[in-house]
C-alpha positions as CSV (number, residue, x, y, z in Angstrom):
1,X,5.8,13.9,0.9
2,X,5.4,15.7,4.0
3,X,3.0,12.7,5.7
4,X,6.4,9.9,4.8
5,X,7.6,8.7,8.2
6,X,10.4,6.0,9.1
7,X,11.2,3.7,10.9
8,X,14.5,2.8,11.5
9,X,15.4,-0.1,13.9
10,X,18.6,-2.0,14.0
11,X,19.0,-5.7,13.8
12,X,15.6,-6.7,13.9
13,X,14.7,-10.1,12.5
14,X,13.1,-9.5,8.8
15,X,10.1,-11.7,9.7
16,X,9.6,-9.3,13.2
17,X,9.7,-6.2,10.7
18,X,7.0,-7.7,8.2
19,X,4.9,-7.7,11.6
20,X,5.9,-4.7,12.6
21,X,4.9,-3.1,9.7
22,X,1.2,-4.1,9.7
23,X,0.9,-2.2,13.0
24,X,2.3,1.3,11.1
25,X,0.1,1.1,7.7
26,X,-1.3,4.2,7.2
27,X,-3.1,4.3,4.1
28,X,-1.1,7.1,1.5
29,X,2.4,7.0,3.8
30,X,5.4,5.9,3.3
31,X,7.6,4.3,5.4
32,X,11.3,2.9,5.5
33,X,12.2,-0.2,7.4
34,X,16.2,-0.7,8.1
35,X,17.7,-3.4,9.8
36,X,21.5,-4.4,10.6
37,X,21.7,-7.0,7.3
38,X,18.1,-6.2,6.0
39,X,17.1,-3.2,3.9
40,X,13.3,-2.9,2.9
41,X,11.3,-0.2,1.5
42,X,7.8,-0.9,2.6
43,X,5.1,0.7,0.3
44,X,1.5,-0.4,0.9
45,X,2.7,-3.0,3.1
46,X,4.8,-4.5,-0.3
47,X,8.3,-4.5,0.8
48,X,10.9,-3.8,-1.6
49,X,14.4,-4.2,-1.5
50,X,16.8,-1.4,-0.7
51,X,20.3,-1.2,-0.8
52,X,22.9,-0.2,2.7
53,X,23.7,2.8,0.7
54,X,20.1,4.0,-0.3
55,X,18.7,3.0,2.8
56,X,21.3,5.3,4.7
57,X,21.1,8.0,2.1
58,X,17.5,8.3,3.2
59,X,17.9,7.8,6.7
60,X,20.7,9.9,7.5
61,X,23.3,9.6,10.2
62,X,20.6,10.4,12.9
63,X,18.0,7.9,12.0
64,X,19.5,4.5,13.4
65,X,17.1,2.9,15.8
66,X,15.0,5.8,16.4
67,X,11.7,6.1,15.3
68,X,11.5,9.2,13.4
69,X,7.4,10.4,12.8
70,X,5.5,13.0,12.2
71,X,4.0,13.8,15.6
72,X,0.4,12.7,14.9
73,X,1.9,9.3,13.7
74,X,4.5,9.6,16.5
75,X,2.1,10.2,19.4
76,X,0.0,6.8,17.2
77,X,2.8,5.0,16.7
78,X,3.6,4.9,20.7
79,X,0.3,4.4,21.6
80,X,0.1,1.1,19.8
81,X,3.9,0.4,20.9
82,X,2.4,0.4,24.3
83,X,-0.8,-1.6,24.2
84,X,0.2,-4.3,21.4
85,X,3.6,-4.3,19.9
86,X,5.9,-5.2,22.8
87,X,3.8,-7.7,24.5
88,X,2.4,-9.5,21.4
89,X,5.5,-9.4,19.2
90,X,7.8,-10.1,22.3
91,X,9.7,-7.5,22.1
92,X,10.1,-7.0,25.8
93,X,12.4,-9.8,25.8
94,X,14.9,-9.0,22.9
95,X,17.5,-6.1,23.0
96,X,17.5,-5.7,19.8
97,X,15.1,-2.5,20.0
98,X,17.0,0.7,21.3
99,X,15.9,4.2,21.5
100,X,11.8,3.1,21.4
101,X,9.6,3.8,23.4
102,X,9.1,0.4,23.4
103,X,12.1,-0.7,25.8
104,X,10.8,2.0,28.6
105,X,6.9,0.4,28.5
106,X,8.3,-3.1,29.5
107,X,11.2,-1.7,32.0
């Protein structure tokens, strides 16, 4: 529906995406978790498995490592990036995290 959000990030390790995903569960959305070799559809924090093609069918050409919100969840979403994610997942020192805001709070 119109409150569904993803969040596409490539090459991220599957475990680092499970934690990821606690931080963006928002109870009645939807969101879509893509990696370089992993492909999981996360519905109330229950990850399912998602094939290349479905997962870039829903994506779309534009939706690799971007994180692509409504702006509410968006504005949310970096605000947590900023005081929690990078620091206590690490993420500050992996590259594998491009076009998030993330990478501009640590530089």
């Amino acid at each position: 529906g119109d409150n569904a959000g993803v969040l596409a990030i490539d090459g991220v390790p599957d475990e680092i995406l499970v934690e990821l995903m606690t931080w963006f569960s928002y109870s009645g959305d939807y969101y879509q978790v893509t990696a370089s070799s992993i492909h999981h559809v996360f519905v109330d924090d229950v990850p399912l498995e998602m094939s290349s093609e479905s997962a870039h069918a829903a994506i779309g050409d534009s939706g690799t490592s971007l994180l692509l919100l409504p702006t509410a969840l968006l504005l949310e979403v970096e605000q947590v990036m900023e005081e929690h994610v990078c620091e206590e997942l690490g993420l500050c020192d992996h590259d594998w995290i491009r076009g998030a805001e993330c990478l501009h709070r640590c530089n």
